[in-house]
DSSP file (Angstrom, degrees, kcal/mol; ACC not computed):
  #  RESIDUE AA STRUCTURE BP1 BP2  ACC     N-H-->O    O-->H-N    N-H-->O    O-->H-N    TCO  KAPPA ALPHA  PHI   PSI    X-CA   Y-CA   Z-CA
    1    1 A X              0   0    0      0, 0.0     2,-0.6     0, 0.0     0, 0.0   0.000 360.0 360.0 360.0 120.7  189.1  101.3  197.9
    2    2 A X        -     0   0    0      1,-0.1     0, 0.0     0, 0.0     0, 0.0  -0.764 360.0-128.1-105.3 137.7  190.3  104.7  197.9
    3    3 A X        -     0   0    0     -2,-0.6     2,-0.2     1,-0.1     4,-0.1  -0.010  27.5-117.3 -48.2 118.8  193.2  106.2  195.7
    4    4 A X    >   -     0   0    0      1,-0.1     3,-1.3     2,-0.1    -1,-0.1  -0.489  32.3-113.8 -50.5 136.3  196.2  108.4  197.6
    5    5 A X  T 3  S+     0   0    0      1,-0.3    -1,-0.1    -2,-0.2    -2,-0.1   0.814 112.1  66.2 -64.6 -27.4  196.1  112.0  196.2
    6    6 A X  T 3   +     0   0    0      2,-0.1     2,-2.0     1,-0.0    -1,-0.3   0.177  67.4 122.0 -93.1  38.1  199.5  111.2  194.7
    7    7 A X    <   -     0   0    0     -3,-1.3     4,-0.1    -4,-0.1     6,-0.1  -0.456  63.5-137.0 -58.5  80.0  198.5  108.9  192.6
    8    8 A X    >   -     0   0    0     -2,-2.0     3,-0.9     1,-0.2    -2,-0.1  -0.190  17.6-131.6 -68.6 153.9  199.4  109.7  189.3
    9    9 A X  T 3  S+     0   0    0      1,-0.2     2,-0.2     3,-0.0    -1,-0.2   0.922  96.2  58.0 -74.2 -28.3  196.1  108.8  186.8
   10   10 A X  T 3  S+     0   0    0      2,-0.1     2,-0.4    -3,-0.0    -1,-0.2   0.251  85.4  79.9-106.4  28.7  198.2  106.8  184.1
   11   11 A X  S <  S-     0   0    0     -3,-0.9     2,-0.7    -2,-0.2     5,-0.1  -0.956  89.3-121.6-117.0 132.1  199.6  104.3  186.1
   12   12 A X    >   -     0   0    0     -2,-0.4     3,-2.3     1,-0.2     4,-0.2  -0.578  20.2-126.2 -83.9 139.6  197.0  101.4  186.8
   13   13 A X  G >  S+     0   0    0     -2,-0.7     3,-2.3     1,-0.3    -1,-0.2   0.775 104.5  77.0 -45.0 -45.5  196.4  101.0  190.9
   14   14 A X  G 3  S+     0   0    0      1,-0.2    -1,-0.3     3,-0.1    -2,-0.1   0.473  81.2  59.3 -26.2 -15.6  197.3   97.4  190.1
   15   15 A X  G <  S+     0   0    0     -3,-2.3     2,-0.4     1,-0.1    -1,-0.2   0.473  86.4  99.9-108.6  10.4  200.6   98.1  189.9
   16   16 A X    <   -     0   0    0     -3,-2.3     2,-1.5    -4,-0.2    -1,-0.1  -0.843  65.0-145.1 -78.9  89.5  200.7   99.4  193.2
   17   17 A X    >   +     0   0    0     -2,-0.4     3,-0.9     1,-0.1     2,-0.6  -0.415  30.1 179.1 -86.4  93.2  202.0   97.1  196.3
   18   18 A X  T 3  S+     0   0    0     -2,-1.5    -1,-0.1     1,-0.2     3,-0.1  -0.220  72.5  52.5 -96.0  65.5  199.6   98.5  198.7
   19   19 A X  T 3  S+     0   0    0     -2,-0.6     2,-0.3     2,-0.1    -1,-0.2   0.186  96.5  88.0-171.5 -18.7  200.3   96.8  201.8
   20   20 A X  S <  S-     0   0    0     -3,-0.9    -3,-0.1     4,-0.0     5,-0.1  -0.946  72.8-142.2 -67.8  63.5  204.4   98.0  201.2
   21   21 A X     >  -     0   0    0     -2,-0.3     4,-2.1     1,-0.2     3,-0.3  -0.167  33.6-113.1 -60.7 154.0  205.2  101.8  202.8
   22   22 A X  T  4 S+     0   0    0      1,-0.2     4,-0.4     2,-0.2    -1,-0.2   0.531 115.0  62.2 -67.4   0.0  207.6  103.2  200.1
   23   23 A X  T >> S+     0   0    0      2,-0.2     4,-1.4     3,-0.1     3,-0.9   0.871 107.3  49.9-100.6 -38.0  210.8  103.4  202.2
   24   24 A X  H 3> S+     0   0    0     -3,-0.3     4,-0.9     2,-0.2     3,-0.5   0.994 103.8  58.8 -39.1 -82.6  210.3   99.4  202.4
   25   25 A X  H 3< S+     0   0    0     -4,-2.1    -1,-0.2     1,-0.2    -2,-0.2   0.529 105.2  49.1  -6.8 -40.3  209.8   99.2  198.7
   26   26 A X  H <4 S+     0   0    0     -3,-0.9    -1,-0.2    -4,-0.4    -2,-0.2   0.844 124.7  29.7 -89.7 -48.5  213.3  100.7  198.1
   27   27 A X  H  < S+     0   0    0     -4,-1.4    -2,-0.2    -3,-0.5    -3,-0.1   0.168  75.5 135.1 -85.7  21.9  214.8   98.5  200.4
   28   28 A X     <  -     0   0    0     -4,-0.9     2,-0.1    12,-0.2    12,-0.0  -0.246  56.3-108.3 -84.5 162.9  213.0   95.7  200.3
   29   29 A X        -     0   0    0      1,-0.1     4,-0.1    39,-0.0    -1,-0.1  -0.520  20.0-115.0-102.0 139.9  215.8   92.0  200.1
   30   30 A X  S >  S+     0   0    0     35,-0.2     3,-0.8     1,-0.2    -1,-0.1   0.736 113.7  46.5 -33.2 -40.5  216.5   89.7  197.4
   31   31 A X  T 3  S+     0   0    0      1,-0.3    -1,-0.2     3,-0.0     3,-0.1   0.702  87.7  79.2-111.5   1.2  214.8   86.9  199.7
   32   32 A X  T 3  S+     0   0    0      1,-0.1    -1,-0.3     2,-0.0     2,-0.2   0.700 102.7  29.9 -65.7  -0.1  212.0   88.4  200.8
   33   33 A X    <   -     0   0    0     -3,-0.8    -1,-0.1     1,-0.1     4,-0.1  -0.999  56.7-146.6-163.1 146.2  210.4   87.7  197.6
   34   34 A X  S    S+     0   0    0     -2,-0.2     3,-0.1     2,-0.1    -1,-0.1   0.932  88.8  85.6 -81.4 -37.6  210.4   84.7  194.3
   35   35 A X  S    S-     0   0    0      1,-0.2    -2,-0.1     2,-0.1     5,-0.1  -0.008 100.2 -77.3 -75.5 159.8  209.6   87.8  192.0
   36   36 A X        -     0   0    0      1,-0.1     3,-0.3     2,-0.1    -1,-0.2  -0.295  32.6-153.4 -50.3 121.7  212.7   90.2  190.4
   37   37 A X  S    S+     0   0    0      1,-0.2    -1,-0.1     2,-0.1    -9,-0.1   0.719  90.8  59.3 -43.3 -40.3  213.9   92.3  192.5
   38   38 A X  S    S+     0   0    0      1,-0.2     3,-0.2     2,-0.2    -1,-0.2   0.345 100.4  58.1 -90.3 -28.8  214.9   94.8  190.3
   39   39 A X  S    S+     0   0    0     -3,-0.3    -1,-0.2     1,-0.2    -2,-0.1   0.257 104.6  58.4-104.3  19.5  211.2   95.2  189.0
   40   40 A X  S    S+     0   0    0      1,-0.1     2,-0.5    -5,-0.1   -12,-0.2   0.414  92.7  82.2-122.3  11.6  210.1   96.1  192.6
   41   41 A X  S    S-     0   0    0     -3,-0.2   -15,-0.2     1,-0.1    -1,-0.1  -0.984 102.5 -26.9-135.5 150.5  212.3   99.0  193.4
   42   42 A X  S    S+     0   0    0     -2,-0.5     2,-0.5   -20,-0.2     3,-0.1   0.400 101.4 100.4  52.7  13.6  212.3  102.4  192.8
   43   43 A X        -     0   0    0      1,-0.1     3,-0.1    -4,-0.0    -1,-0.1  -0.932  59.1-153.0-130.4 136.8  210.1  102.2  189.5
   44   44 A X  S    S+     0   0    0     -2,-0.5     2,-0.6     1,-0.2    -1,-0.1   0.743  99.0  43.8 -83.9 -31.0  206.3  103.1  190.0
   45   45 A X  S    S-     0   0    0     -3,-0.1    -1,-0.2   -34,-0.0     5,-0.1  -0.927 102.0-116.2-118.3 132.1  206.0  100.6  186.7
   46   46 A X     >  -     0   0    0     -2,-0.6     4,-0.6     1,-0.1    -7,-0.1  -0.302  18.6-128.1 -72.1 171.8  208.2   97.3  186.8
   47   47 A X  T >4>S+     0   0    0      2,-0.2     5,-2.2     1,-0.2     3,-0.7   0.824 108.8  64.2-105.4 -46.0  211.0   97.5  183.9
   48   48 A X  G >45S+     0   0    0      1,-0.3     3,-2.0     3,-0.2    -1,-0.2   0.763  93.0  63.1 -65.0 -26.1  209.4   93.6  182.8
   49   49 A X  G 345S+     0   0    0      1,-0.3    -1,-0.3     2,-0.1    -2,-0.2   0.966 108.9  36.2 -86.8 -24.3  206.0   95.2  182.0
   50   50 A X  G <<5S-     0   0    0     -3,-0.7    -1,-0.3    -4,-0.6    -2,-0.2   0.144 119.5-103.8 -96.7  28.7  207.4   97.3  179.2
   51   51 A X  T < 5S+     0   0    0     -3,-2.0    -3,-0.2     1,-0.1     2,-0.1   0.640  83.6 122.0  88.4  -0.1  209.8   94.8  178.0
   52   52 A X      < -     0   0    0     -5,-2.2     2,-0.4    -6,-0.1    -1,-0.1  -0.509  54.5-130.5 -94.2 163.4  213.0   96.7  179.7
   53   53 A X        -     0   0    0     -2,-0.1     2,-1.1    -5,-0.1   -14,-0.0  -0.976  19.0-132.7 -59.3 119.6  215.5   95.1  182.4
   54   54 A X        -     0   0    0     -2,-0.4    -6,-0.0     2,-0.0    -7,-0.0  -0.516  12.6-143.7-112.4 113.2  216.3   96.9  185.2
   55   55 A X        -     0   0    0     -2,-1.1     2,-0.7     1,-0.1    -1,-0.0   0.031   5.9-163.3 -47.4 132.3  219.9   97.4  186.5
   56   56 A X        -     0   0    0     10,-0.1    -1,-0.1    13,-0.0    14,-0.0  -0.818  19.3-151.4-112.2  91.4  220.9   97.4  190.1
   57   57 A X        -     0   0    0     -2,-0.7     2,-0.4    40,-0.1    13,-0.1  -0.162   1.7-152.1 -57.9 169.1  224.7   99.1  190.4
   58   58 A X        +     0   0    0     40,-0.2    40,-1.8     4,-0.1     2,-0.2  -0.844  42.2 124.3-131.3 108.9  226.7   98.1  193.1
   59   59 A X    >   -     0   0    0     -2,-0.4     3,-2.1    38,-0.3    33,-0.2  -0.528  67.7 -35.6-114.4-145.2  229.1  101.0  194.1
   60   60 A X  T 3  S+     0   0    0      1,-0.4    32,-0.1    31,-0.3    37,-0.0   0.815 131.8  35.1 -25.2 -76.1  230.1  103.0  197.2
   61   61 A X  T 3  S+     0   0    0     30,-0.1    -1,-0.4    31,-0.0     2,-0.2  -0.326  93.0 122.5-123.1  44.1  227.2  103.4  198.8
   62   62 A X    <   -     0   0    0     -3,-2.1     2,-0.1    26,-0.1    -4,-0.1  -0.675  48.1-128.4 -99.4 178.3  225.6  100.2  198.0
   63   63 A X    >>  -     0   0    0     -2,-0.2     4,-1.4     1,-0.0     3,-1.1  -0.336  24.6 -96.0-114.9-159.9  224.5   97.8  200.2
   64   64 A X  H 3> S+     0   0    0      1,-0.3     4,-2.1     2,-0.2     5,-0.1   0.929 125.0  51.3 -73.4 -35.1  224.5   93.7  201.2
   65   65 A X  H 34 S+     0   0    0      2,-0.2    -1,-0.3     1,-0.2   -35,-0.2   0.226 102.9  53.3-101.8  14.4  221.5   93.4  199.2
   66   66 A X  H X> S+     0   0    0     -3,-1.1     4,-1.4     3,-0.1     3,-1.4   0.810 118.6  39.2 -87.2 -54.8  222.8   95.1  196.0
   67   67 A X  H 3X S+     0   0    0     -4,-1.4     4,-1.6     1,-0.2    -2,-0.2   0.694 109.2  58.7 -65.9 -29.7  225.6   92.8  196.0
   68   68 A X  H 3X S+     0   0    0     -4,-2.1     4,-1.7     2,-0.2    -1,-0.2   0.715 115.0  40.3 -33.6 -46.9  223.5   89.8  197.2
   69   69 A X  H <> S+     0   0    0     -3,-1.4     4,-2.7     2,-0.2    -2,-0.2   0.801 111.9  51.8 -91.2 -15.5  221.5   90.4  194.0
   70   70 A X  H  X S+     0   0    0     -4,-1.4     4,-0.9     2,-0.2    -2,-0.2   0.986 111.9  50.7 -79.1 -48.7  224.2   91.2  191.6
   71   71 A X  H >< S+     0   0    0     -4,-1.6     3,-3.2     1,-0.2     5,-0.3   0.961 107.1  52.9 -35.2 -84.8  225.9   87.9  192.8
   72   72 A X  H >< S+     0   0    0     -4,-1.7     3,-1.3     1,-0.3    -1,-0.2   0.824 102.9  57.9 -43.9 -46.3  223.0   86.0  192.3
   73   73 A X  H 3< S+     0   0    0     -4,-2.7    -1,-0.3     1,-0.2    -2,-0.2   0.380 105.6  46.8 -84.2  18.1  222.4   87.0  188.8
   74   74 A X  T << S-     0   0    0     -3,-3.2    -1,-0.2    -4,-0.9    -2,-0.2  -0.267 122.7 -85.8-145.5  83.8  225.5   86.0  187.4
   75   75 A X  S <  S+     0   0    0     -3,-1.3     2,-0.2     1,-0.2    -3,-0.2   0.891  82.2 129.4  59.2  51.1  226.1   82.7  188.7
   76   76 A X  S    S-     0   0    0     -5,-0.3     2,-1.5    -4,-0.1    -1,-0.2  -0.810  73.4 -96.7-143.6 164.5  227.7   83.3  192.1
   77   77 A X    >   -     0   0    0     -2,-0.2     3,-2.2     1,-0.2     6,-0.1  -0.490  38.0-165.5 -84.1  57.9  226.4   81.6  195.4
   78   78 A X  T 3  S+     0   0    0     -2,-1.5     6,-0.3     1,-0.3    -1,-0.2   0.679  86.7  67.5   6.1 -80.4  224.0   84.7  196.9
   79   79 A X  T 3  S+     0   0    0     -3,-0.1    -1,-0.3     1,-0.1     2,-0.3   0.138  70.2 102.7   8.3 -57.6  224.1   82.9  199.8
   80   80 A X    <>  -     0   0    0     -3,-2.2     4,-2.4     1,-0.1     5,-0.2  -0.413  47.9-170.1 -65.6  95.3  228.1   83.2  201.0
   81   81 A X  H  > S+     0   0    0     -2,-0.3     4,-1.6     1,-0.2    -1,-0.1   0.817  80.1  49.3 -65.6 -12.3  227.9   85.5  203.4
   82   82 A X  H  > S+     0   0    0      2,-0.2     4,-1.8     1,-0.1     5,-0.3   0.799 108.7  55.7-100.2 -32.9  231.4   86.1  203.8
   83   83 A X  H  > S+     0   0    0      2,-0.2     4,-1.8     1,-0.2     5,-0.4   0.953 108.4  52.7 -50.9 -53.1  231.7   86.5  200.0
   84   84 A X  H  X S+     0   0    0     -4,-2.4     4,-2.1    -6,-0.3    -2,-0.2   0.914 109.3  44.3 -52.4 -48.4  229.2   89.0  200.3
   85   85 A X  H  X S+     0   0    0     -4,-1.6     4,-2.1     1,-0.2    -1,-0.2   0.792 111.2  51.7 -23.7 -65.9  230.7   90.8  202.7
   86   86 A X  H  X S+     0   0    0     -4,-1.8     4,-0.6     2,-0.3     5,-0.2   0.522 112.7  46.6 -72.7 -32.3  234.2   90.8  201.3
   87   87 A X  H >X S+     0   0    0     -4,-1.8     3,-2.6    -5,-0.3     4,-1.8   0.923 109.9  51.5 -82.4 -55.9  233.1   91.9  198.1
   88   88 A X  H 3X S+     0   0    0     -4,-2.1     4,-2.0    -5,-0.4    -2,-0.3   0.896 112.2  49.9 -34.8 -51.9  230.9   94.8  199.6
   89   89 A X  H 3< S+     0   0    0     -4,-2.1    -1,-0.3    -5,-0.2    -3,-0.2   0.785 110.3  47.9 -74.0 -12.9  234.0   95.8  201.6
   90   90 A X  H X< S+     0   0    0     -3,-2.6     3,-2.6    -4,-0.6     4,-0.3   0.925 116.4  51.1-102.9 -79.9  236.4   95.7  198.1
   91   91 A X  H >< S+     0   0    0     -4,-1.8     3,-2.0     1,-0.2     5,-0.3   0.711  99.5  54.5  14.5 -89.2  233.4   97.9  196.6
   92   92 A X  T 3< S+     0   0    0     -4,-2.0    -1,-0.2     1,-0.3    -2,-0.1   0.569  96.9  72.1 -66.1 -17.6  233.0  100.6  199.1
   93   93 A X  T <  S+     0   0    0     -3,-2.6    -1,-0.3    -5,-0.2    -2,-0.2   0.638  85.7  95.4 -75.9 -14.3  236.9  101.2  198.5
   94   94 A X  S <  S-     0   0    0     -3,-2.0     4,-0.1    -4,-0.3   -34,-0.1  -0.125  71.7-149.3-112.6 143.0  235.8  102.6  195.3
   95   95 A X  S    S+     0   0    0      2,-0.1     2,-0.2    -2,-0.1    -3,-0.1  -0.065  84.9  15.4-132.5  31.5  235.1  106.3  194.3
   96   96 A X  S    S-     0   0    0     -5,-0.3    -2,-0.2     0, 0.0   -36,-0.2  -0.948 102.7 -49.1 178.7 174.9  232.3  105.2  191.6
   97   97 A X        -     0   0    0     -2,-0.2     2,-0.4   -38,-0.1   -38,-0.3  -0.407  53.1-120.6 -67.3 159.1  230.0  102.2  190.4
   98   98 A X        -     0   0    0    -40,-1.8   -40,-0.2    -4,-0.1     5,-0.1  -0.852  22.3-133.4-112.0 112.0  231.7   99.0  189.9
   99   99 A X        -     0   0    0     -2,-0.4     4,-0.1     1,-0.2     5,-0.1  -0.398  28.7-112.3 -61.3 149.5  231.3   97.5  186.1
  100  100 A X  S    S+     0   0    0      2,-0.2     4,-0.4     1,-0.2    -1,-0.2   0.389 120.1  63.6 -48.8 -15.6  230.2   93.7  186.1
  101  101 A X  S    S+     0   0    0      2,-0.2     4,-0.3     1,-0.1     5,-0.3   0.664 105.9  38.5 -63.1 -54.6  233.5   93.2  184.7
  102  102 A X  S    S+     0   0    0      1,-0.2     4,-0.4     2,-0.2    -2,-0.2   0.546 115.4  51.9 -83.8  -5.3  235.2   94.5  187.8
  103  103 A X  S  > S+     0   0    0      2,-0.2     4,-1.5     3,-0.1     5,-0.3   0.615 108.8  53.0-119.2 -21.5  232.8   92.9  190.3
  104  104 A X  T  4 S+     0   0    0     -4,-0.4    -2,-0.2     2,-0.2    -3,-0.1   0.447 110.9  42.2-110.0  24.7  233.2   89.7  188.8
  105  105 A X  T  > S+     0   0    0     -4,-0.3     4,-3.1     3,-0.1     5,-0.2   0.687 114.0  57.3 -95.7 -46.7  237.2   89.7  188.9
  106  106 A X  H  > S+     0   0    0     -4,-0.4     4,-2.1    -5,-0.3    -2,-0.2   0.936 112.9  35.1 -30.8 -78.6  236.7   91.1  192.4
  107  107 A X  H  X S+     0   0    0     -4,-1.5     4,-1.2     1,-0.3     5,-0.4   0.994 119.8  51.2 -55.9 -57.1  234.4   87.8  193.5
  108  108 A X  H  > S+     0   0    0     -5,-0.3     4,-1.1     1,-0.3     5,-0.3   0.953 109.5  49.1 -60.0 -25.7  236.6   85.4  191.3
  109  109 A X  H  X S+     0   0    0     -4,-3.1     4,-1.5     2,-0.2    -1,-0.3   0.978 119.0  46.2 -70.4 -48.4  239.9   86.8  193.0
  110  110 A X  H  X S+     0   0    0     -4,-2.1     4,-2.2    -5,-0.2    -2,-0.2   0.815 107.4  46.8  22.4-109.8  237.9   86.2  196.2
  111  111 A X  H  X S+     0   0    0     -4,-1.2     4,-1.0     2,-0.2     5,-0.4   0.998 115.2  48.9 -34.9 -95.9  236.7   83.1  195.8
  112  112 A X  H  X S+     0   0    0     -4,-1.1     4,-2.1    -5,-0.4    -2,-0.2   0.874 112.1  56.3 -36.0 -32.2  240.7   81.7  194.5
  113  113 A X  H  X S+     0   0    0     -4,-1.5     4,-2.8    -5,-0.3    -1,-0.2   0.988 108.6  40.9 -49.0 -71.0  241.9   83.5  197.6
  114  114 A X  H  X S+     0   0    0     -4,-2.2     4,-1.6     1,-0.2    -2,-0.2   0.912 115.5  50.3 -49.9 -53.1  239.6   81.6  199.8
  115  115 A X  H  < S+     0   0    0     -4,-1.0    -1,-0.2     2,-0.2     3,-0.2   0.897 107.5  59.9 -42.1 -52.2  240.3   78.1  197.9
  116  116 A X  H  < S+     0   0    0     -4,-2.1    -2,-0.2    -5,-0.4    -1,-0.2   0.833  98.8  49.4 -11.2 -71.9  243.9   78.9  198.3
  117  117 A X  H  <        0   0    0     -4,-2.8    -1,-0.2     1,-0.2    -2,-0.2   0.838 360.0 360.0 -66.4 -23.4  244.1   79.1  202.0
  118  118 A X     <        0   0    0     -4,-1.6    -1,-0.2    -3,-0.2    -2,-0.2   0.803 360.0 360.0 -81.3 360.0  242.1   75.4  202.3
């Protein structure tokens, strides 16, 4: 196998999804894959392999699958499509990133809305 000329040397090839163009890589979905999301974007080294977590914002100019993932990791139904949506659209209204604090009053205001009407 031969190395890409941008390869940097201290990274081990292994850690390399070669089968992945990078523009995929950055966008790649919460269900496309069982492994973290979060350690498969944008980092040449996943955030797990030196012991770090890595954060995924949701603001402005996020997308369904930032909010998809943020949702899933803290105890909200990924799934919902219409939650996602609805949050995504509450978001984008926003003129900065959204604190977990604020994204999860968002969803829970949401969510009681939607209970509400049934």
């Amino acid at each position: 196998m031969t190395l890409p000329d941008d390869l940097p040397g201290e990274i081990p090839p292994a850690l390399y999804d070669w089968n992945t163009p990078p523009a995929r890589r950055r966008a790649i979905d919460v269900s496309d894959s069982t492994r973290s999301l979060a350690d498969d974007v944008g980092s040449a080294v996943p955030a797990s392999f030196v012991g770090a977590e890595h954060c995924i914002d949701v603001g402005p100019v996020s997308g369904l699958s930032n909010v998809r993932w943020w949702l899933s990791q803290h105890g909200y139904d990924a799934g919902d499509q219409v939650l996602i949506r609805e949050l995504l659209l509450r978001v984008k209204q926003m003129q900065r990133v959204a604190s977990n604090d604020e994204l999860r009053d968002m969803a829970d205001a949401l969510l009681t809305a939607r209970a509400a009407r049934t």
